[in-house]
C-alpha positions in Angstrom: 85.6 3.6 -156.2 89.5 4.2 -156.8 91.1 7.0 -157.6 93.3 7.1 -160.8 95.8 9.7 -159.0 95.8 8.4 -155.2 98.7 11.0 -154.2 96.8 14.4 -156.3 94.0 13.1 -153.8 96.5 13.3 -150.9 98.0 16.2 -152.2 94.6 18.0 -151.9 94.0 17.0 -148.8 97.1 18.4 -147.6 96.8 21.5 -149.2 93.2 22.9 -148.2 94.5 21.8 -144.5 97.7 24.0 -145.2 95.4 26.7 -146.4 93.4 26.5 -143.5 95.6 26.4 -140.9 97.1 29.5 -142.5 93.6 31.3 -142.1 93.8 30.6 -138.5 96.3 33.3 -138.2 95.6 35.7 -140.8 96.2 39.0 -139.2 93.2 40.5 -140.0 90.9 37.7 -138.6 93.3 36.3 -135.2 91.8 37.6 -132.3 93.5 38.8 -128.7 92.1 36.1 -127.2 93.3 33.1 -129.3 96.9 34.9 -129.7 97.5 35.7 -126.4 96.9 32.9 -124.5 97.8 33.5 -121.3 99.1 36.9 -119.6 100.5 36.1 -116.1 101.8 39.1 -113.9 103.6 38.0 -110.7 102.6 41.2 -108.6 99.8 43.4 -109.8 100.7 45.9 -106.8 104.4 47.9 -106.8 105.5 50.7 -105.0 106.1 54.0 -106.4 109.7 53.5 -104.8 111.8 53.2 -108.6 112.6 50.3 -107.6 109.5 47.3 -107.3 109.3 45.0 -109.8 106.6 42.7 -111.8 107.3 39.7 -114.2 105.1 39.3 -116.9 105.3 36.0 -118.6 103.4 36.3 -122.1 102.0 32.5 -123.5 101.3 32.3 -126.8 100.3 29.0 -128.8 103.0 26.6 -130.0 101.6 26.1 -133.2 102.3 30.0 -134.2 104.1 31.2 -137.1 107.6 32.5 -136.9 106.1 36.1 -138.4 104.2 36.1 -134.7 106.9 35.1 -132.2 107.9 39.1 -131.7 106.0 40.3 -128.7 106.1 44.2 -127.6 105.4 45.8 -124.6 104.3 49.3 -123.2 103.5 50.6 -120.0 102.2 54.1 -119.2 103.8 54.4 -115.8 107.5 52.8 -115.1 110.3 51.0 -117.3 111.1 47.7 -118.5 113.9 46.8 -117.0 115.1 45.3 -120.7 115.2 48.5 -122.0 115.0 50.8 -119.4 112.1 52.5 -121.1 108.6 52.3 -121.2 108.7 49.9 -124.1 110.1 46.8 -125.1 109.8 43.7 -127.2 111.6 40.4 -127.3 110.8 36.6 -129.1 109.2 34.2 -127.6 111.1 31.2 -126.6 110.2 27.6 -125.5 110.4 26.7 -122.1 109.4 23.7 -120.3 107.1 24.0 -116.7 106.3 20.8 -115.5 106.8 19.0 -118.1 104.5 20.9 -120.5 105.7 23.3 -123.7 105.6 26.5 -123.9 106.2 29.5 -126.1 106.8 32.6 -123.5 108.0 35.9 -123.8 109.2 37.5 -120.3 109.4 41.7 -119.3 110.0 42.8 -116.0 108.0 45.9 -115.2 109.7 48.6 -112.5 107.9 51.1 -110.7 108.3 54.8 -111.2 108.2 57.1 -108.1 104.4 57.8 -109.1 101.4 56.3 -108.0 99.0 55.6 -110.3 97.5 53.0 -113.0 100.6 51.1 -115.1 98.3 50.4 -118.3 100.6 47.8 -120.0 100.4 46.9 -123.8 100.8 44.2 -125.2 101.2 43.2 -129.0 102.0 40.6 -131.6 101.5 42.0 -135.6 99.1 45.2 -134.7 96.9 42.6 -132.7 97.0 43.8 -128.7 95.3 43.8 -125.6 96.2 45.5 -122.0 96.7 44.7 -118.7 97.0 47.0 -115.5 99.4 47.3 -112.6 98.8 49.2 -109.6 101.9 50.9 -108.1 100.9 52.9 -104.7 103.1 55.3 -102.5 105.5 53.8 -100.5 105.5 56.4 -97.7 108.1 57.6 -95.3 108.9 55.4 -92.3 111.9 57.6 -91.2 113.0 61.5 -90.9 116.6 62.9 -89.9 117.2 66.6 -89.2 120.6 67.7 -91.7 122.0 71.4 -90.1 124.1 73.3 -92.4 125.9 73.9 -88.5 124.8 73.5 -84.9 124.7 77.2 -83.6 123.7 80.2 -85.5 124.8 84.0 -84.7 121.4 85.9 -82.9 120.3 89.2 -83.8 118.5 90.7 -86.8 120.6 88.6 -89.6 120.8 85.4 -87.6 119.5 82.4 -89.7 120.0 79.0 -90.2 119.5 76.8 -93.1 118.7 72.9 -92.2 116.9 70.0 -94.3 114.9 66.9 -93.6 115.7 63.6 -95.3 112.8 61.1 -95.6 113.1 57.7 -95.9 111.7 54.3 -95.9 113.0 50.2 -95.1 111.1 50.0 -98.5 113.7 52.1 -101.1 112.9 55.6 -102.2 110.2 57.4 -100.4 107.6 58.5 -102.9 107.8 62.1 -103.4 105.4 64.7 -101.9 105.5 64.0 -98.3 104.3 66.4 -95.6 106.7 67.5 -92.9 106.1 69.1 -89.7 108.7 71.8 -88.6 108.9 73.3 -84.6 111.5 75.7 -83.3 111.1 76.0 -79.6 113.2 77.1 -76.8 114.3 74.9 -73.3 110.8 76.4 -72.0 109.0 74.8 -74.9 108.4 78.2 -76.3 108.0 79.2 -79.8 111.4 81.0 -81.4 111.6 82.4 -84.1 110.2 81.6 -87.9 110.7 79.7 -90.7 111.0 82.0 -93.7 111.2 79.1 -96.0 108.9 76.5 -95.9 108.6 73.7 -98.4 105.3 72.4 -98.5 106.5 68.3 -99.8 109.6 66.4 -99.9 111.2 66.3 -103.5 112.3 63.3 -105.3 115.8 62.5 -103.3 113.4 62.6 -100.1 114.3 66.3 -99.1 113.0 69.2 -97.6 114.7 72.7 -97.8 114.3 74.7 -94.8 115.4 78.2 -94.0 115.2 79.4 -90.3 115.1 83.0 -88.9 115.7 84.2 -85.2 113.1 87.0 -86.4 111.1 88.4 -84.0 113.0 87.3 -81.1 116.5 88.6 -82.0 117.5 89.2 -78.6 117.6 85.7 -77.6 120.7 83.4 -76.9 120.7 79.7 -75.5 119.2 76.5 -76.7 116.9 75.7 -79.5 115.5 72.8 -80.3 113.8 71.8 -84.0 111.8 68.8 -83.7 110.5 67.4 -87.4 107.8 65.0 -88.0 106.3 63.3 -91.3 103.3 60.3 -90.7 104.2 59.9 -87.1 107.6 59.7 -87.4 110.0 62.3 -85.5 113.5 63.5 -84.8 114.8 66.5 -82.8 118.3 68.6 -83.0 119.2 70.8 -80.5 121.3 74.5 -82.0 122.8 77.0 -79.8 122.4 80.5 -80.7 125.4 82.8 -79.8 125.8 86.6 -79.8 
């Protein structure tokens, strides 16, 4: 049999394959699955320190249509460092790893100061899917005792205003830790009372503390405040002068 129009046959041919390689990424029938192809995430555990980081390395197929290369990102917990928010988007660009292809898009994720679930977005033309990152509390590892002075005046008014600084080899402590407070005498005796307390540290790693000589007013010599937060201590000694 032979075909009066050989290149209408061709031309047919070429056209339903056009057609249906169009269908393959019709945004109302592409799936998550055959878009993304691959979602890598180099750490999926940060520290709540603002300062951890995860790269996630988005693959998509090589064969995609320009209208698909833009790839956005959203986290619920931390920033992109792109941005500096919790959302970003960038194209996807070819790179070559090991001698193979590939069409990637790449976000670095940075903790927040908060623990908790980072549920991360990700989307091409309304299709997405999500992945999680874990970021933990980085606690303290260190304390330091910061006087306002290092004597106070006794009697009825005397007081004293001091703070603790916690910190950790990792970056920023994450906030909320518990610290200790004792205010005893050469005879390891109990002086005095704390009239402020703070229960946690705040975000810069602080705790405000404000110290009364109240009950024992008539007392003069050597205190010592010893702090400790998760096992971790330091000591000051103040002299208290009439």
């Amino acid at each position: 049999m032979k075909f009066r129009y050989p290149f209408l046959f061709v031309f047919s041919i070429l056209l339903v394959y056009s057609c249906y390689k169009e269908s393959d990424y019709d945004e109302k029938e592409i799936s998550a699955d055959r878009l993304f192809e691959k979602i890598s995430i180099s750490k999926d555990t940060l520290l709540a320190n603002d300062a951890d980081e995860a790269i996630l390395t988005v693959r998509i197929p090589l064969d995609l249509k320009d209208s698909y290369n833009l790839v956005k990102v959203k986290t619920s917990h931390g920033v992109f460092t792109e941005t500096s928010k919790n959302e970003a988007e960038t194209g996807a660009k070819i790179i070559y790893e090991n001698g193979e292809q590939q069409r990637v898009a790449i976000f670095h994720l940075k903790s927040s100061l908060t623990p908790g679930k980072a549920k991360v977005d990700f989307s091409i033309n309304n299709v997405s899917t999500q992945k999680e990152v874990t970021i933990v509390e980085n606690p303290a590892t260190n304390i330091k005792i910061i006087p306002s002075a290092l004597y106070m005046i006794g009697g009825p008014a005397g007081e004293l205003s001091f703070k603790t600084l916690v910190g950790s080899d990792k970056g920023k402590v994450t906030p909320g830790q518990i610290v200790q407070i004792w205010v005893k005498d050469e005879d390891n005796l109990d002086k005095g009372t704390l009239r402020v307390r703070p229960s946690r540290s705040d975000a810069a790693g602080e705790n405000n503390f404000i110290y009364s000589i109240i009950p024992d007013t008539s007392f003069t010599g050597v205190l010592i405040i010893r702090a400790e937060c998760l096992g971790h201590m330091d000591s000051l000694n103040i002299v208290v002068v009439k």
